[in-house]
Backbone as CSV, one residue per row, in Angstrom:
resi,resn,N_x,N_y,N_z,CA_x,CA_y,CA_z,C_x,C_y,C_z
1,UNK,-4.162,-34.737,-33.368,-3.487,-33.476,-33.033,-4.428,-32.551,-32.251
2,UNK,-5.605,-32.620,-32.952,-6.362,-31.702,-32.252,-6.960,-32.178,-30.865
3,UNK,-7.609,-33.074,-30.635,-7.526,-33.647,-29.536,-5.820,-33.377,-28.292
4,UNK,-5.140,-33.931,-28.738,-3.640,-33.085,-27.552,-4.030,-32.089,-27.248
5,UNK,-4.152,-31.417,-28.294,-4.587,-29.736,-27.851,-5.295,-29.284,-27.114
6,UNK,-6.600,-29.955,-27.082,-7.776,-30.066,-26.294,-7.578,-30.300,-24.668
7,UNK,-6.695,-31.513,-24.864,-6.144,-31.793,-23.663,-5.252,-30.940,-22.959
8,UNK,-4.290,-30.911,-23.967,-3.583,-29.735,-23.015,-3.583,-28.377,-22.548
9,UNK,-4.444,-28.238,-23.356,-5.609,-26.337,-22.903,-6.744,-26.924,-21.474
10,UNK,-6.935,-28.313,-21.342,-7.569,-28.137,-19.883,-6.673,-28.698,-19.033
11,UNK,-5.324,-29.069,-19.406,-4.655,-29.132,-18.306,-4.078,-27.641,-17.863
12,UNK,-3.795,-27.308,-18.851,-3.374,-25.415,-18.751,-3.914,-25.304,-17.610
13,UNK,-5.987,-25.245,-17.893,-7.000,-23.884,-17.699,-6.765,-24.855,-15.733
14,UNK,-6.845,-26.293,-15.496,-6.606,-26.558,-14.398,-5.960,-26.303,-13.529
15,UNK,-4.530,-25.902,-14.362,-3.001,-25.698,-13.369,-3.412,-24.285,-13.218
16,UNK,-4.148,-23.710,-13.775,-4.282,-21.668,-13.860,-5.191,-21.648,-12.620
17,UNK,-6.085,-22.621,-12.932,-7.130,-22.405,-11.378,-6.945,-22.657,-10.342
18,UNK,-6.055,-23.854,-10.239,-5.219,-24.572,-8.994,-4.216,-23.597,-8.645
19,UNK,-3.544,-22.610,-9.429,-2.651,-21.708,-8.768,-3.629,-20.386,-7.930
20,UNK,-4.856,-20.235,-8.979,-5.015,-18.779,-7.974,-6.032,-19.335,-7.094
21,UNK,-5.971,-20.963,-6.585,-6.899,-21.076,-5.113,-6.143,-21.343,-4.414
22,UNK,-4.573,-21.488,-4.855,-3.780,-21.644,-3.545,-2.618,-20.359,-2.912
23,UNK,-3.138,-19.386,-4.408,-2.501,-18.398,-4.212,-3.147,-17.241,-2.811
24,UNK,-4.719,-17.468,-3.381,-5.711,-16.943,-2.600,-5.702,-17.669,-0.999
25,UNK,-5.473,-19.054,-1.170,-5.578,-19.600,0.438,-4.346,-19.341,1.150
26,UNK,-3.186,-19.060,0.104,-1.989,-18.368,1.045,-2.283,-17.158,1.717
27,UNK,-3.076,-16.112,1.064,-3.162,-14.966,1.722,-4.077,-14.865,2.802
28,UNK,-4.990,-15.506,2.347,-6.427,-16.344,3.651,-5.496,-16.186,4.636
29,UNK,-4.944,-17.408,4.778,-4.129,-17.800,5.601,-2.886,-17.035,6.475
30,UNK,-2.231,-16.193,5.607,-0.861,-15.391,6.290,-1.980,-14.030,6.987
31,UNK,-3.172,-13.673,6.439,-3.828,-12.280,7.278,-4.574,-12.943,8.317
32,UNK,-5.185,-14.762,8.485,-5.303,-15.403,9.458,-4.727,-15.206,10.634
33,UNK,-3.452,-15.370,10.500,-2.500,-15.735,11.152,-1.160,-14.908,11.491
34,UNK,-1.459,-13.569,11.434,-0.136,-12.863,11.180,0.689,-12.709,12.131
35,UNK,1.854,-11.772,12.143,2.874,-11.819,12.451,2.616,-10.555,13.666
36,UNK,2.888,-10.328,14.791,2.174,-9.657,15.830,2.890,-8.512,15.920
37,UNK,4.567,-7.919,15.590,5.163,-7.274,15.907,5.216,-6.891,17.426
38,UNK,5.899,-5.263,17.318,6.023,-5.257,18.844,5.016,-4.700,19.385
39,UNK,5.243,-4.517,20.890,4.553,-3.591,21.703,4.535,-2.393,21.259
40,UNK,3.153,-1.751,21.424,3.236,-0.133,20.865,2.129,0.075,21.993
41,UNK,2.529,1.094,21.945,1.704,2.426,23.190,1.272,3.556,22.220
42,UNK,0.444,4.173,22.266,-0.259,5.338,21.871,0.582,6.455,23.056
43,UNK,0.988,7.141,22.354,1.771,8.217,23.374,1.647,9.405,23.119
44,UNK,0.610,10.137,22.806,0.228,10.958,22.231,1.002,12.241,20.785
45,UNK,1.834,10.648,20.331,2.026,11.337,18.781,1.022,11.581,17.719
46,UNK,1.242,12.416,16.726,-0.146,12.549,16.119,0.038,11.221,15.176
47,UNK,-1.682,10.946,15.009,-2.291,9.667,14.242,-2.080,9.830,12.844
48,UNK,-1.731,8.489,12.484,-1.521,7.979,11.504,-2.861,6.683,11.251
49,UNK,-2.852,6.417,9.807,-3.654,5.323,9.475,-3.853,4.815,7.931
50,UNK,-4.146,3.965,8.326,-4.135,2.850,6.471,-5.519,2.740,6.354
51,UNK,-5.511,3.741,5.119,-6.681,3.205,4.379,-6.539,2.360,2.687
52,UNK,-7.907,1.739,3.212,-7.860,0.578,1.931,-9.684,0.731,1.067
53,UNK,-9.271,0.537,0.139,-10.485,0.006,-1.050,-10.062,-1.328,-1.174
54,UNK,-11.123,-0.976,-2.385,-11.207,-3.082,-2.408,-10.332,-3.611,-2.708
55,UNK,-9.325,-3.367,-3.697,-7.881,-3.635,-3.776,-6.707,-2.712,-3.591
56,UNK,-6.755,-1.762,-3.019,-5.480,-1.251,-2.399,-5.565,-0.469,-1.086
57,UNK,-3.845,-0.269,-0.726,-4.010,0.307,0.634,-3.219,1.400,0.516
58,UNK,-3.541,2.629,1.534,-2.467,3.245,1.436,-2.150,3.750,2.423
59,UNK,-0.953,4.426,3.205,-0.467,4.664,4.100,-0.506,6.376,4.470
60,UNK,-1.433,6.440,5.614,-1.811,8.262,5.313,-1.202,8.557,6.890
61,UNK,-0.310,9.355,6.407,0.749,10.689,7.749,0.311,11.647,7.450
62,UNK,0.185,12.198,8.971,0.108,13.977,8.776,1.124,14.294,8.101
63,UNK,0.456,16.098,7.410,1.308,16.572,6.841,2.497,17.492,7.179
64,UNK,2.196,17.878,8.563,2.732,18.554,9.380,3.468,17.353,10.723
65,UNK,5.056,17.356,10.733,4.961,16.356,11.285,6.935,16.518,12.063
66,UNK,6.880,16.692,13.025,8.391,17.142,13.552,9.374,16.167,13.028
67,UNK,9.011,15.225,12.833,10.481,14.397,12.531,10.441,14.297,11.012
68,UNK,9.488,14.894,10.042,10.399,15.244,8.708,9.677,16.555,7.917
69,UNK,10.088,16.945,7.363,9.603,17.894,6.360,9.345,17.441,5.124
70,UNK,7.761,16.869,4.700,7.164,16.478,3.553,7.659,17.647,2.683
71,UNK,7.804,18.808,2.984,7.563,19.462,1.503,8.917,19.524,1.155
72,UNK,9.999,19.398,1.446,10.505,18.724,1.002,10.858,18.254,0.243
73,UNK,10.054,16.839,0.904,10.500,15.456,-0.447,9.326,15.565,-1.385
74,UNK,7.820,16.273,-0.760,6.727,16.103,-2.075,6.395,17.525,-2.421
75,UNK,7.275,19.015,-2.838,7.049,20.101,-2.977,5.486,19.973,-3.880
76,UNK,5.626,18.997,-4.752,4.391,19.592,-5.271,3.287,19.314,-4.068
77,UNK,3.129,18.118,-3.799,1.726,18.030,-2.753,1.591,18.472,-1.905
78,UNK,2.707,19.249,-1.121,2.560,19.582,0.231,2.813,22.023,0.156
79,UNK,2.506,22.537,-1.036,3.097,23.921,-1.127,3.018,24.246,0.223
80,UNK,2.896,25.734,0.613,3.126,26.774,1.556,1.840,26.853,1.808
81,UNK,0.870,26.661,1.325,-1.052,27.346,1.597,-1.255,26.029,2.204
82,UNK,-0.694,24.488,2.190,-1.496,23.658,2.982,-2.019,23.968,3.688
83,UNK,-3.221,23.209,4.015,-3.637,23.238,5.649,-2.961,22.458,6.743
84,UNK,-2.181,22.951,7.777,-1.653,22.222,9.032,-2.453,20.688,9.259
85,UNK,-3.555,21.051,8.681,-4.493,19.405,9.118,-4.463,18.420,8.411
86,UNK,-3.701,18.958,7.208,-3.714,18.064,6.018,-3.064,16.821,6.029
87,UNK,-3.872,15.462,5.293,-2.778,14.278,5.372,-2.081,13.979,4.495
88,UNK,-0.990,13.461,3.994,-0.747,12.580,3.108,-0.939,11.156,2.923
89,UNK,-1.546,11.083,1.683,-1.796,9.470,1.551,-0.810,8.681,0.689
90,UNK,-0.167,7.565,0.865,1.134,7.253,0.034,0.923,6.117,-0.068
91,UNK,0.421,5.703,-1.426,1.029,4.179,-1.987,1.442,3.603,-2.755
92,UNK,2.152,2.645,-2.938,2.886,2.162,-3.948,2.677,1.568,-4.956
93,UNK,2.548,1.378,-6.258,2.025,0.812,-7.399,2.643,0.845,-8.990
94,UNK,1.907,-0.110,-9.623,2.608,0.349,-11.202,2.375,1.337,-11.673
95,UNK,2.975,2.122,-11.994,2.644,3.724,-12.573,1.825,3.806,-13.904
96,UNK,1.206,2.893,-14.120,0.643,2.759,-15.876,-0.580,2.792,-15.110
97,UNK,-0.642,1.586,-14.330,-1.774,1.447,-13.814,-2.724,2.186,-13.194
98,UNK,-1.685,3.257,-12.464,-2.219,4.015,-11.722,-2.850,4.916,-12.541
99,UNK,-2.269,5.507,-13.546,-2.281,6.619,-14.252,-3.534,6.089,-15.331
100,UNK,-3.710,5.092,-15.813,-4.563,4.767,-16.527,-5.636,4.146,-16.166
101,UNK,-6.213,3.544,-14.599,-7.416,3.520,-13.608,-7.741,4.371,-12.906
102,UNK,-8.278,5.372,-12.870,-8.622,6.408,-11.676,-10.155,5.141,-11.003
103,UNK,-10.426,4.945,-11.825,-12.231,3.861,-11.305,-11.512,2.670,-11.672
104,UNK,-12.420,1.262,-11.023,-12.653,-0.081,-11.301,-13.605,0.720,-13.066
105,UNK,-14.324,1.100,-13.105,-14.910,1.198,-14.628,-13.926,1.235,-15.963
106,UNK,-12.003,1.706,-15.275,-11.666,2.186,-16.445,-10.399,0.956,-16.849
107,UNK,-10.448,-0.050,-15.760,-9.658,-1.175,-15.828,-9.964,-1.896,-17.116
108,UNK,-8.761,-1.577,-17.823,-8.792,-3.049,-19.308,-7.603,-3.701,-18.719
109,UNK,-7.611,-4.704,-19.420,-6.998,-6.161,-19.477,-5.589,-6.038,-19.840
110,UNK,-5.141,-5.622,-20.672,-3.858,-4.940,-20.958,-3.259,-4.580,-20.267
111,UNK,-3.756,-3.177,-19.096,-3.212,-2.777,-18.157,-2.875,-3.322,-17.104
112,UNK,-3.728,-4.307,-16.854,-3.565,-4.866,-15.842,-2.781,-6.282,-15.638
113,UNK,-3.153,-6.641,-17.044,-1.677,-7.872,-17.651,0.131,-7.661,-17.166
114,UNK,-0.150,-6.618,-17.753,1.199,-5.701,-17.772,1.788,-4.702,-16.545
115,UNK,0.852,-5.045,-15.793,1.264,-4.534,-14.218,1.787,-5.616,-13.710
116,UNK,0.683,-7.081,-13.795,1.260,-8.199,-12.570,2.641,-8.549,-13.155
117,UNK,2.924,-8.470,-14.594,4.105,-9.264,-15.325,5.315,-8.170,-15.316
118,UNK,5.288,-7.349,-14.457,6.306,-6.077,-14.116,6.987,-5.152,-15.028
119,UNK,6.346,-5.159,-16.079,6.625,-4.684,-17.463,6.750,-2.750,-17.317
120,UNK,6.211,-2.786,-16.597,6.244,-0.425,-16.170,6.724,-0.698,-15.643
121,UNK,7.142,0.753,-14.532,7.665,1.155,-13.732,6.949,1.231,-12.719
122,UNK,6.936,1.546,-11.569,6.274,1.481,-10.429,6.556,3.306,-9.674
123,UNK,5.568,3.492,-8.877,5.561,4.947,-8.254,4.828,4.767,-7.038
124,UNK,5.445,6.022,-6.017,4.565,6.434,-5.072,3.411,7.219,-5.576
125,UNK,2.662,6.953,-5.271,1.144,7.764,-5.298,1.057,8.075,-4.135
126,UNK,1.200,10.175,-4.206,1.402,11.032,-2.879,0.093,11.976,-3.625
127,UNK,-1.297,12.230,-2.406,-2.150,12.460,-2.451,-2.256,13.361,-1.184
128,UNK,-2.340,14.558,-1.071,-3.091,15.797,-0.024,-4.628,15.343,0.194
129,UNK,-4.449,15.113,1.475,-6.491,14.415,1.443,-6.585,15.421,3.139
130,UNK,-8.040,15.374,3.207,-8.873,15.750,4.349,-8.297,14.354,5.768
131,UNK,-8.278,14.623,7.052,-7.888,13.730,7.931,-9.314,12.962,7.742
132,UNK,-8.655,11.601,8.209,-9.686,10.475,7.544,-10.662,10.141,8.534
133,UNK,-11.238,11.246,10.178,-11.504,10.659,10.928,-12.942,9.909,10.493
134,UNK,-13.230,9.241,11.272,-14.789,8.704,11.599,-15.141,7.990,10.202
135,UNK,-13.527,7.920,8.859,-13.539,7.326,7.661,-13.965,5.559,7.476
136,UNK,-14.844,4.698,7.169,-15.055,3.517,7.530,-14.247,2.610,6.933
137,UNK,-13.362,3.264,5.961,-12.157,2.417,5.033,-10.890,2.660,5.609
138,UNK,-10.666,3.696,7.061,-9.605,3.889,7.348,-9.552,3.336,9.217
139,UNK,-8.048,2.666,9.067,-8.236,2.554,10.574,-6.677,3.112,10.999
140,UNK,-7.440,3.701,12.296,-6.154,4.649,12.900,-5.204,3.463,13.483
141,UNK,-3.684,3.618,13.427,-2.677,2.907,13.672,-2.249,3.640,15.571
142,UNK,-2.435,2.103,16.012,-1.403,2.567,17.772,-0.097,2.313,17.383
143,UNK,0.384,3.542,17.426,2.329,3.643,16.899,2.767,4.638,18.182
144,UNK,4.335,4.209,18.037,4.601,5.667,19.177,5.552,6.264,17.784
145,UNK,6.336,6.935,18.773,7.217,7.831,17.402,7.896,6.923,17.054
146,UNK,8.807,5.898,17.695,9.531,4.820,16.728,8.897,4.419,15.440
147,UNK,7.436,3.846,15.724,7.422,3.161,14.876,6.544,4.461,13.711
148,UNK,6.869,5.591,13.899,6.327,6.587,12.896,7.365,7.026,11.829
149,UNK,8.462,6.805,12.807,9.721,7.099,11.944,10.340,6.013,11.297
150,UNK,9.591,5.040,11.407,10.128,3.731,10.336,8.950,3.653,9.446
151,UNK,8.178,3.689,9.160,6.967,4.375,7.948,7.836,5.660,7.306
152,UNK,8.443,6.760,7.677,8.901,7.972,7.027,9.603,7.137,6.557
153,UNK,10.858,6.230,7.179,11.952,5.982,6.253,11.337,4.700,5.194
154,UNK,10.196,3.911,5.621,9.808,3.366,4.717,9.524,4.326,3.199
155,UNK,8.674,5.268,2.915,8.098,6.081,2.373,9.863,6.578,1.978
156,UNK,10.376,7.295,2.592,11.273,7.597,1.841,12.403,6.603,0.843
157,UNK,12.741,5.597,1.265,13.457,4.550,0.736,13.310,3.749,-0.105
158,UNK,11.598,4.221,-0.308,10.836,3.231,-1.324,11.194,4.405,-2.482
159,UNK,11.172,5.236,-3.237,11.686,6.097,-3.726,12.856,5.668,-4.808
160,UNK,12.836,5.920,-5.936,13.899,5.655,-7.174,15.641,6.028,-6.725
161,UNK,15.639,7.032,-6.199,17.115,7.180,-5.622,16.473,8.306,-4.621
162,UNK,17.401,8.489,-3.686,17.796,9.133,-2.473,17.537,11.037,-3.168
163,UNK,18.047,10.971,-3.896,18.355,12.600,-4.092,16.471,13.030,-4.518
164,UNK,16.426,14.242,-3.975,15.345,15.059,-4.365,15.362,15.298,-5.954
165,UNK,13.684,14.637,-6.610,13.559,14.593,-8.054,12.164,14.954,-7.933
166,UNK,11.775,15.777,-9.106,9.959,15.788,-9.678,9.680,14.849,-9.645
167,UNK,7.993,15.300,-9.580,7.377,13.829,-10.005,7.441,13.747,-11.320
168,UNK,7.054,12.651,-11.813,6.605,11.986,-12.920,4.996,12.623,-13.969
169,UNK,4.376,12.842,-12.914,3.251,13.103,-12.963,2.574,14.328,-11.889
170,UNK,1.647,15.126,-12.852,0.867,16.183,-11.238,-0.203,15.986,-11.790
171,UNK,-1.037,16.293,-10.571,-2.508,16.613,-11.125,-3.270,17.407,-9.673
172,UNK,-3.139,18.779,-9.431,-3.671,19.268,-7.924,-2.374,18.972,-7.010
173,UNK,-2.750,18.368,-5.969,-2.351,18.015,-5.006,-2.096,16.669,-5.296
174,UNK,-2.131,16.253,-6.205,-1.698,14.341,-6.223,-0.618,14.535,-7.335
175,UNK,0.209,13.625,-7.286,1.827,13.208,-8.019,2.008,12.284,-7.792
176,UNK,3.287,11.833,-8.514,3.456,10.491,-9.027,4.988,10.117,-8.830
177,UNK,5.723,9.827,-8.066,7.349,9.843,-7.664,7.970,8.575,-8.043
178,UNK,8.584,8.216,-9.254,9.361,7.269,-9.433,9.674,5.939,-8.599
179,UNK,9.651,5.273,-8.305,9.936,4.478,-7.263,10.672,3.182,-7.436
180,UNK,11.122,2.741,-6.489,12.356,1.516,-6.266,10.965,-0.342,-7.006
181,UNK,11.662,-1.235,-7.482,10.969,-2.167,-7.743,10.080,-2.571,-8.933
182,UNK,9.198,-3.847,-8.961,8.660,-3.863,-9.766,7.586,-4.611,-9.759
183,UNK,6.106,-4.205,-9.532,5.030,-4.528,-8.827,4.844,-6.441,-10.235
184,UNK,4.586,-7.427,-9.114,4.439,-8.599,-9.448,3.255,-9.468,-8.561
185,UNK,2.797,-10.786,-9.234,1.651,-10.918,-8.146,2.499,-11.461,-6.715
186,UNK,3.602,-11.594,-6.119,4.337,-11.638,-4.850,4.071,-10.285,-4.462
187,UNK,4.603,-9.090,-5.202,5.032,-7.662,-4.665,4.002,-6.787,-5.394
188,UNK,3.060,-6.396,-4.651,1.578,-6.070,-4.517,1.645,-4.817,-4.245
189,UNK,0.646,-3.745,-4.180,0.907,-2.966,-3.050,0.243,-2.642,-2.157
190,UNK,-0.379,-4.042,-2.263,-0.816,-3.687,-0.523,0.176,-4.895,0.390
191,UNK,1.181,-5.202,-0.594,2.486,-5.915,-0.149,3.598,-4.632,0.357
192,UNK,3.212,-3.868,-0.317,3.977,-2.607,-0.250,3.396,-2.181,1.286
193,UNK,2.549,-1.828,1.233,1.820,-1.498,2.798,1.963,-2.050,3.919
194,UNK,1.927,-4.019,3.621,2.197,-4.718,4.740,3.607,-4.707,5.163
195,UNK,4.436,-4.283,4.539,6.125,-4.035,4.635,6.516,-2.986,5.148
196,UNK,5.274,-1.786,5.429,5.604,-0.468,6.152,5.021,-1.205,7.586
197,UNK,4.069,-1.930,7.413,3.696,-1.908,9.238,4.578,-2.565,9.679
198,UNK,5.401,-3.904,8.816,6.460,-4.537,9.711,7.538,-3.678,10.350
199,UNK,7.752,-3.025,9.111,8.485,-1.987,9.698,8.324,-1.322,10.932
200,UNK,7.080,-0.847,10.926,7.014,-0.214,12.195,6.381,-0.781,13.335
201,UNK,6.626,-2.166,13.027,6.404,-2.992,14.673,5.235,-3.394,14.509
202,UNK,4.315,-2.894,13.793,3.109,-3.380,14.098,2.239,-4.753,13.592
203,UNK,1.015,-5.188,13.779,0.778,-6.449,13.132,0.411,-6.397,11.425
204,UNK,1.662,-7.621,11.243,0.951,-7.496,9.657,1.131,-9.135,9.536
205,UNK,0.238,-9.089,7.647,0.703,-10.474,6.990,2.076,-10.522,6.307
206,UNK,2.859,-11.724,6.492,4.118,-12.092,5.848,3.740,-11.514,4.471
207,UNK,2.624,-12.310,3.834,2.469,-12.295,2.095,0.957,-12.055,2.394
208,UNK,0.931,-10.680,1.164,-0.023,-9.646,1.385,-0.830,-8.850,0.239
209,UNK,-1.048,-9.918,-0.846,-1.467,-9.525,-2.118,-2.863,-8.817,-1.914
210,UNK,-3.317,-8.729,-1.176,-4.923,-8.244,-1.179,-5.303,-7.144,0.211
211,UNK,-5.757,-6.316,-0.155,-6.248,-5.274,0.687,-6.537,-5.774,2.267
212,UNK,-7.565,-6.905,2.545,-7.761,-7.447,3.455,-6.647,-8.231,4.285
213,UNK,-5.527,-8.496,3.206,-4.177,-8.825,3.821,-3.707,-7.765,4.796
214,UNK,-4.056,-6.151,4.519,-3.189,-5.557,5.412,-4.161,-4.907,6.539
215,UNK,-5.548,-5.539,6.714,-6.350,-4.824,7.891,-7.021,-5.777,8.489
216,UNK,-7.441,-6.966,8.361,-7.456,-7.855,9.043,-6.414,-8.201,10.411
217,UNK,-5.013,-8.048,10.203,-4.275,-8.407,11.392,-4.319,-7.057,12.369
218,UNK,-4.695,-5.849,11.662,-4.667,-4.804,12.619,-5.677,-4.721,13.568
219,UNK,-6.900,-5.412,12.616,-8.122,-5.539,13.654,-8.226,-6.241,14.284
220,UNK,-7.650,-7.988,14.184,-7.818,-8.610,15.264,-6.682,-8.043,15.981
221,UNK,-5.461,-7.301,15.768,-4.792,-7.287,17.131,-5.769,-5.966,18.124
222,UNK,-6.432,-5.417,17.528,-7.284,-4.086,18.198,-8.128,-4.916,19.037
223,UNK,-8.426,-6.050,18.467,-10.122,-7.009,19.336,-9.292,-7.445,20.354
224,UNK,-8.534,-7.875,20.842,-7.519,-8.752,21.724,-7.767,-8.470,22.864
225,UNK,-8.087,-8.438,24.373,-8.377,-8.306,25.506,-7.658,-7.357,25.479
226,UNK,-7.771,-5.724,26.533,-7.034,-4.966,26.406,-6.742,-3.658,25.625
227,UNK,-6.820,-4.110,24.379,-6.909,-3.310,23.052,-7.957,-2.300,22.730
228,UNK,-7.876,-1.096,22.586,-8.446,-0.764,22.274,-8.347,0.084,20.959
C-alpha cells in the first residue's frame, strides 16, 4: 500500500512539474512571437503607458483626458485638487490579493492558492501616481486616439456593472472597484493588460500569464526598422 502511494505522489509531483514547464514555454513562446496588431501613428495625443514589476502590469492614462471624465467613474482617485499632470494607473486582479500583498515580503501561500483557484473576487486597482517619464519599468505606448479610446472602454467594461458604484476599498488616492471575472492561471492580470493592448491595436501576446508577456512584444515591435 505504501509503496502505490509512493508511486503515485511522484507521478503527481512529475505531472505538477511537466505542467508548469509547459505552461511557462507557452508564454516563452506566445511573447516570442506575438500578435502585431495594427498600424499606429503617434499623433500627438497625450501618452499613455504600461508599467510592469516582476509580476504585474498596469495600464497608466492621463488623468485629464477629452474623451472621458475619470472623475467620474473614479471620484475617489481623481477629486477636484488633482494635479492636471496626474496619471492613472489601472489593473486588474484578485481583490484579496491585492489587499493582502502591498510587498513580495507579505505574500503567504493561502493567498495566493486562492487567487489562482478563483475563489475572491477580482477588482480594478485605480492608483493617482506622478507621470512615469524617464520610469525604467514603464514604456510609453505609440497609440493614436482610436486606440486610446479602446483602453477607456477596456477599463471601463472591465468593471462589475455599467452603473456608477464606490469602491470596495480607499486608501489616499488608491481604490479598489469591483470588477467583471475571475482571476485563474489562464486569466492573469497581466492577461488582463495583454487584452487592453489587443484592444487597442497594438502588439501583444495571445496568452499572457507573466509580466514579460505584456512588454516584450511592445519592445520588439519598437526595435523593428523604422520604429522608434
Amino acid at each position: 500500500m505504501g509503496r502505490h502511494a509512493l508511486r503515485f505522489g511522484a507521478h503527481l509531483l512529475v505531472s505538477l512539474a511537466l505542467s508548469v514547464f509547459l505552461y511557462f514555454l507557452a508564454a516563452l513562446g506566445f511573447a516570442l512571437f506575438p500578435a502585431a496588431g495594427r498600424s499606429q501613428q503617434a499623433d500627438g495625443e497625450p501618452s499613455v503607458y504600461v508599467c510592469t514589476s516582476l509580476a504585474h502590469a498596469d495600464i497608466l492614462m492621463p488623468s485629464r483626458d477629452p474623451l472621458i471624465d475619470w472623475s467620474t467613474l473614479f471620484p475617489a482617485v481623481v477629486p477636484p485638487g488633482l494635479p492636471s499632470e496626474a496619471y492613472l494607473a489601472v489593473g486588474w486582479g484578485d481583490l484579496r490579493f491585492f489587499r493582502e500583498t502591498p510587498t513580495w515580503g507579505d505574500v503567504r501561500l493561502s493567498v495566493a492558492l486562492a487567487a489562482l483557484v478563483g475563489l475572491n473576487d477580482t477588482a480594478l486597482r485605480v492608483m493617482a501616481v506622478n507621470p512615469p517619464v524617464n520610469d525604467p519599468e514603464c514604456l510609453p505606448l505609440r497609440i493614436d486616439r482610436a486606440g486610446r479610446q479602446a483602453l477607456i472602454d477596456h477599463i471601463r467594461f472591465s468593471l462589475s456593472t455599467e452603473a456608477l458604484h464606490p469602491p470596495v476599498a480607499q486608501s489616499g488616492l488608491e481604490a479598489y472597484y469591483l470588477a467583471k471575472g475571475r482571476y485563474s492561471p489562464l486569466r492573469t492580470c497581466n492577461q488582463w493588460a495583454a487584452d487592453a493592448l489587443a484592444a487597442a491595436g497594438l502588439p501583444h501576446a495571445r496568452f499572457a500569464p507573466f509580466s514579460f508577456s505584456v512588454t516584450w512584444p511592445l519592445k520588439r515591435h519598437q526595435s523593428l526598422p523604422g520604429r522608434s
